[in-house]
C-alpha positions as CSV (number, residue, x, y, z in Angstrom):
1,X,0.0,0.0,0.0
2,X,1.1,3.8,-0.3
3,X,1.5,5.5,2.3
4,X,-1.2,8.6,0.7
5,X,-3.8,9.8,3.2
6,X,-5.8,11.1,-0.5
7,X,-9.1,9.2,-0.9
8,X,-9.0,6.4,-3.4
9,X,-10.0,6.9,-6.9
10,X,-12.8,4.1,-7.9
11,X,-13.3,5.5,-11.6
12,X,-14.8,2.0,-13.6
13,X,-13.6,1.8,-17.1
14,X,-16.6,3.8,-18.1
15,X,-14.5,6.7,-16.3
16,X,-17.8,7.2,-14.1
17,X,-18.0,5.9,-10.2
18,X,-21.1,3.3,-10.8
19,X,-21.5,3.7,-14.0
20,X,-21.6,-0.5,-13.8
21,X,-24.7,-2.0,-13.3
22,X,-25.1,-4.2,-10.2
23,X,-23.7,-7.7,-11.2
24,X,-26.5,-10.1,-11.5
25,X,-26.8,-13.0,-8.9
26,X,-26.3,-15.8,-10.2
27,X,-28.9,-16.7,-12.2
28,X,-29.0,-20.5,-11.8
29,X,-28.5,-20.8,-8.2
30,X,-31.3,-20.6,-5.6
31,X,-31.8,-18.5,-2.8
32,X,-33.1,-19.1,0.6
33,X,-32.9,-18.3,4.4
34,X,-33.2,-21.0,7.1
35,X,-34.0,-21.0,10.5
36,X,-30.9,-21.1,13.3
37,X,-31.5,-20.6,16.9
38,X,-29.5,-17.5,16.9
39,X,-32.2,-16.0,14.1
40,X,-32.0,-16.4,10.6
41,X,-28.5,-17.3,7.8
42,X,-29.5,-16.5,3.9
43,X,-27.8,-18.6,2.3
44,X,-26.7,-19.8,-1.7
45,X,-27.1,-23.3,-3.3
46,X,-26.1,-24.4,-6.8
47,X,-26.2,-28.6,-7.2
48,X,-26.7,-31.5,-5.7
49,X,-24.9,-34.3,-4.2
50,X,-22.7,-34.0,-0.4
51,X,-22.7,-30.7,0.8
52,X,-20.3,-28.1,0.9
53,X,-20.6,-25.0,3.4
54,X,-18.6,-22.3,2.4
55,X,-18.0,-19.3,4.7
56,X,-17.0,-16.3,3.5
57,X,-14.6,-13.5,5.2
58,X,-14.1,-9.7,6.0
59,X,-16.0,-7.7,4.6
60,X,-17.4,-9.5,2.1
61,X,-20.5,-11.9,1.2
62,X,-21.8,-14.8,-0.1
63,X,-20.8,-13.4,-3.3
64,X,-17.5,-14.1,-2.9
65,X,-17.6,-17.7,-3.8
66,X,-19.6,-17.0,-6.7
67,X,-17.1,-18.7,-9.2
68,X,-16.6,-22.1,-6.6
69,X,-20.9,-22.4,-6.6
70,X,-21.1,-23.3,-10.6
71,X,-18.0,-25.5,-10.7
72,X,-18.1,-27.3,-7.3
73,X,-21.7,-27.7,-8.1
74,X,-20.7,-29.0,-12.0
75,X,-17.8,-31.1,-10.4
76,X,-21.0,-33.2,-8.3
77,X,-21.7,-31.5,-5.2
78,X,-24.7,-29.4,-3.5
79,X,-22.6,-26.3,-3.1
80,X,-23.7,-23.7,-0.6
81,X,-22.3,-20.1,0.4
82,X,-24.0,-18.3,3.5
83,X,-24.1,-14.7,4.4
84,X,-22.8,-15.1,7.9
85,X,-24.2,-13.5,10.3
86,X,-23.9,-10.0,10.3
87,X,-23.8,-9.6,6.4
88,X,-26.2,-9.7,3.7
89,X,-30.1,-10.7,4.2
90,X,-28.5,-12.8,7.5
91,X,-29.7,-12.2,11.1
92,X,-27.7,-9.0,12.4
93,X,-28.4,-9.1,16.3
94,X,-27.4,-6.1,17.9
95,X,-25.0,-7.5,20.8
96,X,-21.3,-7.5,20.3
97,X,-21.0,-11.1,22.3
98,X,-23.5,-12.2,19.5
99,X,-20.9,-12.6,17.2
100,X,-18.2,-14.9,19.1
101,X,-16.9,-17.7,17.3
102,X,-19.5,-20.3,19.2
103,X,-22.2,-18.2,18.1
104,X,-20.9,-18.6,14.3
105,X,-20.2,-22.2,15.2
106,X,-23.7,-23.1,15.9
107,X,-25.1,-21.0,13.4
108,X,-23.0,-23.5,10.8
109,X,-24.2,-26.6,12.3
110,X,-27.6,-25.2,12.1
111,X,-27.8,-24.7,8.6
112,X,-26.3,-28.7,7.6
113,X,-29.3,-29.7,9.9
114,X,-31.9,-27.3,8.2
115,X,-31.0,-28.3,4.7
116,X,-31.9,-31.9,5.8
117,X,-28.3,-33.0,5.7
118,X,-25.9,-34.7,8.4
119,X,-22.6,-34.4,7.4
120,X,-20.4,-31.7,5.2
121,X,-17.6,-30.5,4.0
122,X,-16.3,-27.0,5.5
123,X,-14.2,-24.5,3.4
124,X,-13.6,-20.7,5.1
125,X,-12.0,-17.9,3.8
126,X,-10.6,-15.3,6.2
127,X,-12.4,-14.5,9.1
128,X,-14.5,-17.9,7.4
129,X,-10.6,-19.7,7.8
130,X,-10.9,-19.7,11.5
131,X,-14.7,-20.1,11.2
132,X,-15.0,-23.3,9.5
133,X,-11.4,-24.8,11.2
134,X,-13.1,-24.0,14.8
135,X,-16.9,-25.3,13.2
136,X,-14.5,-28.5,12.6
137,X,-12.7,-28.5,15.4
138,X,-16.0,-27.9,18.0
139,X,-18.6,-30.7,15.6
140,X,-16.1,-32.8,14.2
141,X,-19.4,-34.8,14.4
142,X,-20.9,-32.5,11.6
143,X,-17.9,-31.3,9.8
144,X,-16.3,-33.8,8.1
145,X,-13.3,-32.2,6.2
146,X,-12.7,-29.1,6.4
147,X,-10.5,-26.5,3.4
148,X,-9.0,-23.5,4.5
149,X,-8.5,-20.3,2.3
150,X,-5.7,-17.6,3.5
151,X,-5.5,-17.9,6.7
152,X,-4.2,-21.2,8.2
153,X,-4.9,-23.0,10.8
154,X,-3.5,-21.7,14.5
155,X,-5.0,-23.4,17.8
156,X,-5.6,-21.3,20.6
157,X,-2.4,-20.1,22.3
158,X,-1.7,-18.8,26.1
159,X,-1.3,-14.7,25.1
160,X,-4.7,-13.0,24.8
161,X,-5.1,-11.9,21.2
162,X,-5.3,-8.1,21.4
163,X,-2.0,-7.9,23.7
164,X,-0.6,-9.4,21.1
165,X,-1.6,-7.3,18.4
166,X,-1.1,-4.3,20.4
167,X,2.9,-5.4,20.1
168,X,2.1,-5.2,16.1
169,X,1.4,-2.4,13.8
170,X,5.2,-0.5,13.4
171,X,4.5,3.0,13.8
172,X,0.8,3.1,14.5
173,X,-2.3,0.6,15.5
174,X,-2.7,-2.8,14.1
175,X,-5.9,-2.9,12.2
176,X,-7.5,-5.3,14.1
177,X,-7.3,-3.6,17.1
178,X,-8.2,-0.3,15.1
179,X,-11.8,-2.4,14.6
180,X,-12.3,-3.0,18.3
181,X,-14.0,0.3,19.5
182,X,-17.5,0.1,18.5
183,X,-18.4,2.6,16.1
184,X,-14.6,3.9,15.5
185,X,-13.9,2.0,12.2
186,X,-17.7,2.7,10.8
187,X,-17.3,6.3,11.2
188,X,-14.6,6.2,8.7
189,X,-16.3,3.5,6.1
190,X,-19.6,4.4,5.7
191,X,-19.4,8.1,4.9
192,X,-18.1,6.4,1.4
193,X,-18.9,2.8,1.8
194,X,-18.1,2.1,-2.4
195,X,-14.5,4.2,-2.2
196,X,-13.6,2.4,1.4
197,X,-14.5,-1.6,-0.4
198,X,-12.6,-0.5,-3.4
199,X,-9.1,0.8,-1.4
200,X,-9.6,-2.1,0.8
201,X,-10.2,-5.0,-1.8
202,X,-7.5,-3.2,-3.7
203,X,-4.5,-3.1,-1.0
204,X,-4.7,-6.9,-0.2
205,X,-5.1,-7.9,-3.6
206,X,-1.8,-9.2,-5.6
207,X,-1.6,-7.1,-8.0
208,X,-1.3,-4.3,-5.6
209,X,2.1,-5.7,-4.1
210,X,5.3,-4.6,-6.1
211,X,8.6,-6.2,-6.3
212,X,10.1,-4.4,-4.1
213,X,7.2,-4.3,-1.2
214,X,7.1,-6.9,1.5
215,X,3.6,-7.9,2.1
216,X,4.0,-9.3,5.6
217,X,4.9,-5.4,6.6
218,X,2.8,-4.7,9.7
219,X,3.1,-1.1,8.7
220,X,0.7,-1.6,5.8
221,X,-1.9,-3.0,7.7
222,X,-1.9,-0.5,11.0
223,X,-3.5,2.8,11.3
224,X,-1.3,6.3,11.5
225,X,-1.4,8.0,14.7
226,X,-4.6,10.5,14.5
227,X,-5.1,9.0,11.0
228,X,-7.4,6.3,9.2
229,X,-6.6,2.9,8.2
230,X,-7.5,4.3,4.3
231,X,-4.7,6.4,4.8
232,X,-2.5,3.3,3.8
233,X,-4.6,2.4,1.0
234,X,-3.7,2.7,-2.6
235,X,-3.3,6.1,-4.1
236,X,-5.3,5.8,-7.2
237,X,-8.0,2.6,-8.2
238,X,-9.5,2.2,-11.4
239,X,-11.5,-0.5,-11.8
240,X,-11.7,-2.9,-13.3
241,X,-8.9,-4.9,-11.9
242,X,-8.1,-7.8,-12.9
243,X,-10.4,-9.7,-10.8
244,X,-13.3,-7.6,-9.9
245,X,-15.1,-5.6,-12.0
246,X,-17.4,-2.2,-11.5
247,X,-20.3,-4.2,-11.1
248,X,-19.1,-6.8,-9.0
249,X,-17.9,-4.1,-6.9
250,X,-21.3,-2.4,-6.7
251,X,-22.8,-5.7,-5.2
252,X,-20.3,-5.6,-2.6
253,X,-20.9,-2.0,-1.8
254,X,-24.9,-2.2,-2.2
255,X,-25.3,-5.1,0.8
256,X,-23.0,-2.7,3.3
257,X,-24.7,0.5,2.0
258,X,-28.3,-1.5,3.5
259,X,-26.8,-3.2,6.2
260,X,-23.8,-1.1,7.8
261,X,-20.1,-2.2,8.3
262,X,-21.1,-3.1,12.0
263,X,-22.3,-7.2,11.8
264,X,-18.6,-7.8,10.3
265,X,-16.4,-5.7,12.5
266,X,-18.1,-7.0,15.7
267,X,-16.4,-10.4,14.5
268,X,-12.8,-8.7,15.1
269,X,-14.6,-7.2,18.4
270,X,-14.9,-10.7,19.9
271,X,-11.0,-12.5,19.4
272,X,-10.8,-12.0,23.6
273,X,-14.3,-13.4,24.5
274,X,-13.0,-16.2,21.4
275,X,-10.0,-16.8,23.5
276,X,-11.9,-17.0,26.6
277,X,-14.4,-19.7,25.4
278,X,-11.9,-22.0,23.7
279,X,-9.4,-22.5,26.5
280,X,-11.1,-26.1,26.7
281,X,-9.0,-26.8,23.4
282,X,-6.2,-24.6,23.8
283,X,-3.5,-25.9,21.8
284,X,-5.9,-28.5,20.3
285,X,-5.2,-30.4,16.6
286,X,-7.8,-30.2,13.7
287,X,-7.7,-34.3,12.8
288,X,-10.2,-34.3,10.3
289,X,-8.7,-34.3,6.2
290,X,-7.8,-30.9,5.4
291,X,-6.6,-28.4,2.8
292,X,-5.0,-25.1,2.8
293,X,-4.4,-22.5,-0.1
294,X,-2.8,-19.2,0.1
295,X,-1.9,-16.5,-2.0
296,X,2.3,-15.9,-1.9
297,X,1.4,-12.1,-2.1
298,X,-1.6,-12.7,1.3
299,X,0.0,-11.0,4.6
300,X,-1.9,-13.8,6.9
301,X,0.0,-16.0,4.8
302,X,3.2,-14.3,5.5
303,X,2.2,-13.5,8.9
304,X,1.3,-17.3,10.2
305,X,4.0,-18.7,8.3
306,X,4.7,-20.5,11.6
307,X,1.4,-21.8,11.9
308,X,2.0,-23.6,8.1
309,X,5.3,-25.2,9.2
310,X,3.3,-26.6,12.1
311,X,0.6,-28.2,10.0
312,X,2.2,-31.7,10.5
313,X,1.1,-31.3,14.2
314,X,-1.8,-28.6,14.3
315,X,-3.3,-30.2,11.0
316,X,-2.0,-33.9,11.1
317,X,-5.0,-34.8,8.1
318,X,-3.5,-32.3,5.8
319,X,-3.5,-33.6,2.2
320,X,-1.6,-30.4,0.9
321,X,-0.6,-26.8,1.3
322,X,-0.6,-24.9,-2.1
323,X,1.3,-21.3,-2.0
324,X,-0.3,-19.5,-5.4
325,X,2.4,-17.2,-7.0
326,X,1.3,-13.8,-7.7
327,X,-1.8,-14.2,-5.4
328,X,-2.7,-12.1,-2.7
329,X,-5.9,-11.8,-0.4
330,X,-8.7,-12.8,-1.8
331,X,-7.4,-16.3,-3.4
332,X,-10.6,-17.5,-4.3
333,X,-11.7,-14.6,-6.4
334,X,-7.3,-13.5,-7.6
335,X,-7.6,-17.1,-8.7
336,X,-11.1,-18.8,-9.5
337,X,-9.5,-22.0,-12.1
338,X,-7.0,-22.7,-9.9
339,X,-8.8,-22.8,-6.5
340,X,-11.5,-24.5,-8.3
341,X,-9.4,-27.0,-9.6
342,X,-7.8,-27.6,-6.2
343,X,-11.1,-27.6,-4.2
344,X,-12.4,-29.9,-6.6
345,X,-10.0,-32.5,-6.8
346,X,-9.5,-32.7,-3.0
347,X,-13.1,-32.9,-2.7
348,X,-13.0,-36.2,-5.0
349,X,-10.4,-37.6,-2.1
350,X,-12.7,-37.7,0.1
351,X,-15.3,-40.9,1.9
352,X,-18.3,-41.0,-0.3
353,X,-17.0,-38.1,-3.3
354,X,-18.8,-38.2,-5.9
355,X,-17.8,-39.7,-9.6
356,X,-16.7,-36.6,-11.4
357,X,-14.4,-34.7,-13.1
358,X,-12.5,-31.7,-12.0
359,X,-12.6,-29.2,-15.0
């Protein structure tokens, strides 16, 4: 990222902020909202055959996995992407606590049972990452496999998790805890909800990272003193880039424009109460057969790269790690064919995978 305080540019290649029309949903998927005791999760399903649960990230939706619903669905299975909760046409309940990972937990279990299934495969990116691994790790009797996009799997460790952040961020505050104060990080988003998605999606993405950046640098991700955390974002974004279009970024921006930044951020607002409720398994392995992809370019990548070299403990059912060159963040959208290709051919590893092909 730059280090320019100016506000990002988010011309489309009509030269006109908007001028895109809102991408479509897609057209042959179905959507639905089921009942979970903590309210309501909309959710996306394309197929049929064993069920996938896909949990998206920060601050995103169920869009997000729009290119993994056709071709898992295609490659054989029922393929389903939620709005967590918080996002989208989801239950947004108005407690911080609501949104601790057992809260998200349940939620995910909730939805297998209301779609009349027993069993499925898990696959998180970002904030989904540690979603889905603890869904895994907490109903190992529902989740049987679990893929992990971004952010690997870490178990709970003995140091609460904003004193360690507060010992990050190099001259100024680490994001996350930038997002803890209620209402601190919305006052500077939703003045200009569009502009904000657009610098953010932009500075995490791989084509944002030059040759010469490091994109584990703390300082990219922390906030200024007296400043914003825009003020690291990219100096001037014209869309489209390479991965996401005008339109797709006006689907983005149109679900936080109705629903606020709030439901997302309280996720970083709960990592202590998180910390708290998973002492139980502090330390604890996820045993069940496992995947991880990550974008060379992704700072959680680059930040846990401990956590990766302990996947032959942490993760002993890993099949593989794959490490895409050139990507950054947001893998499964940098990199559709490839994460597609990945997700589907583990997928057809597993107990009871359907006959299919991978293309």
């Amino acid at each position: 990222m730059s280090q320019s305080a100016k506000t990002p540019s988010t011309s489309t290649a009509e030269g006109a902020p908007g001028a895109q029309r809102p991408a479509a949903p897609l057209p042959e998927a179905t959507h639905r909202t089921v009942e979970v005791p903590g309210g309501r999760i909309h959710l996306v399903e394309q197929g049929d055959g064993p069920l996938v649960l896909m949990v998206h990230g920060f601050p995103e939706s169920w869009y997000s996995w729009r290119h993994q619903l056709p071709a898992l669905a295609a490659a054989g299975y029922r393929a389903v992407a939620i709005d967590v909760r918080g996002y989208g046409r989801s239950s947004k309940p108005r407690e911080v606590s609501a949104y601790r990972m057992l809260a998200h937990v349940a939620d995910n279990a909730a939805v297998v049972r209301a779609l009349g299934e027993e069993t499925a495969v898990i696959v998180g990116h970002d904030w989904g990452s540690p979603i889905a691994a603890t869904s895994a790790l907490l109903r190992p009797d529902v989740f049987t496999a679990v893929a992990l996009l971004s952010v690997p799997y870490a178990p709970r460790g003995e140091t609460r998790p904003t004193e360690a952040f507060a010992r990050l961020g190099g001259d100024g505050e680490f994001y996350i805890n930038y997002f803890q104060e209620p209402g601190r990080a919305e006052a500077e988003i939703e003045p200009d909800v569009r502009g904000w998605l657009a610098g953010f999606y932009a500075a995490l993405a791989g084509d944002a990272v030059s040759p010469s950046d490091d994109p584990g640098d703390v300082t990219r991700y922390s906030v200024p003193p007296g400043g914003k955390l825009s003020d690291r974002f990219p100096e001037d974004i014209r869309l489209p880039l390479p991965w996401l279009t005008g339109a797709d970024l006006d689907f983005y921006a149109g679900e936080f424009e109705r629903t606020g930044l709030t439901g997302g951020l309280n996720r970083y607002r709960n990592v202590d109460r998180d910390w708290e409720d998973l002492a139980a398994w502090n330390g604890a392995p996820l045993t069940q057969p496992a995947l991880f992809i990550g974008g060379e370019l992704d700072a959680p990548t680059r930040w846990m790269s401990d956590a990766i070299k302990a996947f032959p403990r942490t993760l002993p059912g890993l099949s593989a790690a794959h490490l895409l060159d050139g990507c950054g963040h947001w893998v499964q959208q940098e990199r559709p064919a490839e994460v597609n290709r990945l997700l589907t051919d583990w997928l057809h590893t597993l107990p009871a995978a359907p006959v299919g092909t991978s293309d």
